[in-house]
C-alpha positions, 0 to 999 in steps of 0.5 A: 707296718704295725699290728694293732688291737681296737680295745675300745671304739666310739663313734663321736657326734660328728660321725668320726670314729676314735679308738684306742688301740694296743700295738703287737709291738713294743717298736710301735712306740717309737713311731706312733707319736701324736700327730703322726698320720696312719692308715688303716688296712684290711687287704687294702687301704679302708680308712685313715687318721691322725694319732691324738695324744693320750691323757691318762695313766700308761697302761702296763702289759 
């Protein structure tokens, strides 16, 4: 389990969802690879999705 920031949310013309998120941990990275399935807590399981590959400059903490 890995702690994540929403930085940016947009609700998409199918209603779904797609957000970026920055992880709490540099571990992350070796487990969130694109098309790896995840779900999403809030004191119990509230949704689900799937990691698209990110097209665009790696950012820099």
């Amino acid at each position: 389990m890995f702690g994540a920031i929403i930085e940016e949310l947009v609700e998409q013309p199918d209603g779904q969802l797609r957000a970026r998120v920055m992880f709490r941990s540099d571990l992350a990275r070796i487990y969130v690879m694109p098309g790896a399935t995840f779900e999403v807590w809030y004191a119990q399981a509230i949704g689900d999705g799937v990691v698209e590959p990110w097209i665009g400059p790696r950012r820099q903490r």
